[in-house]
Kinemage of the C-alpha trace (Angstrom):
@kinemage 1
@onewidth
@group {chain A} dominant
@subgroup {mainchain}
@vectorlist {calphas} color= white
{ca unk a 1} P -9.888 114.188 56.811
{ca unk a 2} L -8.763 110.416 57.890
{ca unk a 3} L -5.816 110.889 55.260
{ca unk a 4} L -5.187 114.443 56.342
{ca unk a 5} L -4.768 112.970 59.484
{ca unk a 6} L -2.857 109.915 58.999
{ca unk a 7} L -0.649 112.051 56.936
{ca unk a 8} L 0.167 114.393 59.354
{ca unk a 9} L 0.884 111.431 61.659
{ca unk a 10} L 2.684 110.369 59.864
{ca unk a 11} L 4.800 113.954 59.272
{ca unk a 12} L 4.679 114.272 62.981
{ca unk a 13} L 6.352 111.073 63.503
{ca unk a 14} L 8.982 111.498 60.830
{ca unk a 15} L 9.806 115.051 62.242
{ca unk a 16} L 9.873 113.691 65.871
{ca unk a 17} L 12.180 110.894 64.787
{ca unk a 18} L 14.434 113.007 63.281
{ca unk a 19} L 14.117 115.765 66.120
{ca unk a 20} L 15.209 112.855 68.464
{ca unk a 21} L 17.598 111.612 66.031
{ca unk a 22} L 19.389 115.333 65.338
{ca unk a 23} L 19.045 115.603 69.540
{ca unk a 24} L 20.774 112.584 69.847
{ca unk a 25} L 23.406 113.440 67.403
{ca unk a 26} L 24.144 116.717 69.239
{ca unk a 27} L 24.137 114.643 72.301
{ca unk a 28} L 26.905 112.260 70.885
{ca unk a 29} L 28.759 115.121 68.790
{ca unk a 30} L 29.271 116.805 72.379
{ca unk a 31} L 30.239 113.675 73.791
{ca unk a 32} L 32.823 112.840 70.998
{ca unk a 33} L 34.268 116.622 71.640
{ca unk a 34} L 34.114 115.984 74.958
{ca unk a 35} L 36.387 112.805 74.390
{ca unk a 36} L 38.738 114.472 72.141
{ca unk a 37} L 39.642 117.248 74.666
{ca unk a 38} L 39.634 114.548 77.298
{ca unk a 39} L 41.781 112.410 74.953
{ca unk a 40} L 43.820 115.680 74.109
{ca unk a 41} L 44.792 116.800 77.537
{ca unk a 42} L 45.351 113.068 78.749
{ca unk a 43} L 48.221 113.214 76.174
{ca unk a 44} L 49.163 116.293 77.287
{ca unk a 45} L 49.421 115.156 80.982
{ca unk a 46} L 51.113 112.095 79.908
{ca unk a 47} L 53.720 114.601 77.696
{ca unk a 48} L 54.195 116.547 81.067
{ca unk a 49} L 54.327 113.078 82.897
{ca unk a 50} L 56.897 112.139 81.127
{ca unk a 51} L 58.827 114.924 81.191
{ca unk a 52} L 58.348 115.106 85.423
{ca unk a 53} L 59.861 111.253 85.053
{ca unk a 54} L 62.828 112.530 82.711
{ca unk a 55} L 63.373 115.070 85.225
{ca unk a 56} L 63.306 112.977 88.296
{ca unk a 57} L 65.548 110.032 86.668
{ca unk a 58} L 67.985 113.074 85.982
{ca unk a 59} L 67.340 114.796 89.439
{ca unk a 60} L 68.520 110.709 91.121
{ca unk a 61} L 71.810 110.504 88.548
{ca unk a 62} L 72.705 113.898 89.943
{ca unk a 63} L 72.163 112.970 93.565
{ca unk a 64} L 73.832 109.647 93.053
{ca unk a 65} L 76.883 111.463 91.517
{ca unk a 66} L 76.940 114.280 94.433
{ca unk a 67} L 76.616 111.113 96.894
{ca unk a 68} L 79.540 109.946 95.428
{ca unk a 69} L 81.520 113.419 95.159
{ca unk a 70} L 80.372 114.102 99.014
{ca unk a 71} L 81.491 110.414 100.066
{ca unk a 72} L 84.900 111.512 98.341
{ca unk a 73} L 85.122 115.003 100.251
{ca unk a 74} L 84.240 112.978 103.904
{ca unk a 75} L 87.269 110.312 102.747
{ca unk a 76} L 89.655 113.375 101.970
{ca unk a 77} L 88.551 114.657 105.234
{ca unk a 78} L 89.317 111.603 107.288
{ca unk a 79} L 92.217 110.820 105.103
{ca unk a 80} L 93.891 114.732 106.058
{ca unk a 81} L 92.650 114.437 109.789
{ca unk a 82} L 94.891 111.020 110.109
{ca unk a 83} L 97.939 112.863 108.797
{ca unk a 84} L 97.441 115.604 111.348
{ca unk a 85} L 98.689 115.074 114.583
{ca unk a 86} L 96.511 114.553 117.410
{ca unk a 87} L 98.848 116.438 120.211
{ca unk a 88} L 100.550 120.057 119.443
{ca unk a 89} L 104.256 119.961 120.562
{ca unk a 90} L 105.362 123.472 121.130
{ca unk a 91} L 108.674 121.877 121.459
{ca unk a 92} L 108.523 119.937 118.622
{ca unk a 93} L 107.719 123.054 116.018
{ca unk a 94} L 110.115 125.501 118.077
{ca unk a 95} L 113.015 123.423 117.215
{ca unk a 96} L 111.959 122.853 113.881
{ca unk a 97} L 112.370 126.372 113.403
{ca unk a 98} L 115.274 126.473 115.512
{ca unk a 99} L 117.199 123.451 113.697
{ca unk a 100} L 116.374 125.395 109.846
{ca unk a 101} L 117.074 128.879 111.455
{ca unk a 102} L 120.436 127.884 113.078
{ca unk a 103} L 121.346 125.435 109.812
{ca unk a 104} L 120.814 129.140 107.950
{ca unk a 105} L 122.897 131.261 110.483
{ca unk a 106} L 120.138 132.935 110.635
{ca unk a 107} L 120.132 135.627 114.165
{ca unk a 108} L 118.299 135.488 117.152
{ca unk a 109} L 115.888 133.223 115.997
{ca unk a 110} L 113.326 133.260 118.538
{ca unk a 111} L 108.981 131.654 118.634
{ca unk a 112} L 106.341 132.097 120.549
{ca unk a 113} L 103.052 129.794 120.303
{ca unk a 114} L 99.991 131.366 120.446
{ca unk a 115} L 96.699 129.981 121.765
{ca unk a 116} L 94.679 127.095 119.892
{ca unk a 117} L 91.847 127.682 117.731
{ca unk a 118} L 89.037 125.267 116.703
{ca unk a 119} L 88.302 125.020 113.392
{ca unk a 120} L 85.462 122.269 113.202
{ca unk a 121} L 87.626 119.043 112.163
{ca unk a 122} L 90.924 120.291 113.102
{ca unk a 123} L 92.609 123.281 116.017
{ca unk a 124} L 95.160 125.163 114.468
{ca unk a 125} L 97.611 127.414 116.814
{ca unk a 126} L 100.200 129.933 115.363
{ca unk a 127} L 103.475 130.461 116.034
{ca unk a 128} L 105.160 133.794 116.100
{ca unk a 129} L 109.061 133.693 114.730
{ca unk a 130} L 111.290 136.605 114.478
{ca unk a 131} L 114.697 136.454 113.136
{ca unk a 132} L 117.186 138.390 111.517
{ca unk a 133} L 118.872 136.876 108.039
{ca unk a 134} L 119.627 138.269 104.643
{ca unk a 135} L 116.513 137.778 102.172
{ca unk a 136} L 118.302 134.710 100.502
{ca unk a 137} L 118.465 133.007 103.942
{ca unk a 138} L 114.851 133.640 104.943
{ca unk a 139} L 113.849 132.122 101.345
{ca unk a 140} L 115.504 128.816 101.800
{ca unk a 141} L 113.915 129.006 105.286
{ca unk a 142} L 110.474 128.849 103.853
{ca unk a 143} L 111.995 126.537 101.343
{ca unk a 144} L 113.045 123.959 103.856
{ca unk a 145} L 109.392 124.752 105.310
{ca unk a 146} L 107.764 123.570 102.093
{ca unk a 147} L 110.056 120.445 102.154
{ca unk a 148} L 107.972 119.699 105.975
{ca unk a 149} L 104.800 119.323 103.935
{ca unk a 150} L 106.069 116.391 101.560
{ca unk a 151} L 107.116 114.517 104.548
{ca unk a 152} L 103.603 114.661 106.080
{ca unk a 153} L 104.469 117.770 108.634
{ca unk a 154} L 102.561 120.643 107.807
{ca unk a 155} L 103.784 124.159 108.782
{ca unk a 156} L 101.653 126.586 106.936
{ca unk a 157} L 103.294 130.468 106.775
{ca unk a 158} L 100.339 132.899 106.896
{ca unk a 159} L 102.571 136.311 107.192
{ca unk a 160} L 105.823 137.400 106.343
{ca unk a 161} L 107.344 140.312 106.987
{ca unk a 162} L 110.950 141.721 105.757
{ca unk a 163} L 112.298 144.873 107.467
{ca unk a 164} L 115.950 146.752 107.311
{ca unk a 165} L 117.549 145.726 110.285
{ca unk a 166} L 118.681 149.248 111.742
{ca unk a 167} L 121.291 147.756 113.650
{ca unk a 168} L 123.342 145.386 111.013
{ca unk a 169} L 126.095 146.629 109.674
{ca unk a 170} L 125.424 149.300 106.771
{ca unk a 171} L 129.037 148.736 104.871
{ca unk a 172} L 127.843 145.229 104.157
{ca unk a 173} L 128.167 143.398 101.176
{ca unk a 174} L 124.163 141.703 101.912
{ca unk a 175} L 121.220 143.637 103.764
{ca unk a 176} L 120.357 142.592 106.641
{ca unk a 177} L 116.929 141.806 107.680
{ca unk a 178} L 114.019 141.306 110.464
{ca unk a 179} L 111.931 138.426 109.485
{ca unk a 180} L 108.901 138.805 111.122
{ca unk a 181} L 106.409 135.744 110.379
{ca unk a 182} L 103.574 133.565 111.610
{ca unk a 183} L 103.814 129.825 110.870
{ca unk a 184} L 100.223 127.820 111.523
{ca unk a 185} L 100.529 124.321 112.431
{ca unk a 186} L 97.550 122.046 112.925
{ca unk a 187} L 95.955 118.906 114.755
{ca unk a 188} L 93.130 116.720 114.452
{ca unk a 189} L 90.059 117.638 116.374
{ca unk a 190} L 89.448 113.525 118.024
{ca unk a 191} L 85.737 114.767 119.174
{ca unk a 192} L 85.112 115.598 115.500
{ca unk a 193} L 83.116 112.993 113.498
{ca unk a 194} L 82.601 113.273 109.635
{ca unk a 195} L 79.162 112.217 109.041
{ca unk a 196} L 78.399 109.088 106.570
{ca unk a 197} L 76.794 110.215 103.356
{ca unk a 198} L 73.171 107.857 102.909
């Protein structure tokens, strides 16, 4: 019965050292799972990381080059409100039209200014001018109007309008018109500031 015993000690022992060794192995086989995932979805967060950092690298080159692009729009800006003039002249664009008008032989040339309007940076004011001209005369008119703008005068024409003139004389050789049309002229608002671009 001793040996029985000892024997069965001895059983016990060997089965409770392997039921703590197979315990123990579960134990670390979860562990080591539990490590791989970790390891797995740390690589996947780094992936994603680094993808975020790709993205935010390209997110500052875009904002650098729209820095630059908006730092070339406020220049542009201050560069076209020092060619604009800071006063309007009524006088000064009414015999403008005048001088091209009577240069044409163009009839009854007459303008009328109209009030201001703000426009953030700049006021612009139209000018009403009625004449009466064959069509060839009003196009060198508008002609000699473009020729303004390379000089640094800008007379924009927002409306034109040709009409029979009822009155000219019907036997002629060239038709006779009403030019009806509203030139815009502009100045530089001085209370306007274009804002620097950080």
């Amino acid at each position: 019965m001793k040996d029985f015993f000892i024997k069965n000690i001895h059983m016990f022992i060997l089965f409770y050292t392997g039921y703590n060794l197979f315990t123990i192995w579960e134990d670390k086989s979860a562990l080591l799972e539990t490590s791989t995932a970790s390891k797995i979805s740390a690589e996947d967060k780094l992936t994603k990381s680094k993808a975020s950092l790709d993205e935010v690298d390209r997110f500052n080159k875009n904002l650098e080059e729209s820095r630059k692009r908006v730092s070339g729009v406020v220049e542009n800006i201050k560069k076209i409100q020092r060619q604009l003039p800071s006063e309007f002249n009524n006088a000064e664009v009414q015999k403008i039209m005048a001088d091209i008008a009577n240069s044409l032989k163009m009839i009854n040339p007459e303008m009328k200014p109209k009030e201001e309007i703000s426009n953030d940076f700049y006021f612009s004011k139209d000018y009403i001018f009625d004449s009466k001209g064959t069509f060839l005369q009003a196009l060198i008119l508008f002609e000699k109007l473009e020729e303004l703008s390379k000089v640094g005068r800008i007379l924009n024409v927002k409306y034109v309008r040709f009409t029979l003139d009822p009155e000219a004389d019907k036997r002629s050789r060239f038709k006779v018109l009403k030019v009806n049309t509203i030139v815009e002229s502009y100045r530089y608002n001085p209370n306007y500031s274009v804002g620097e671009v950080n």
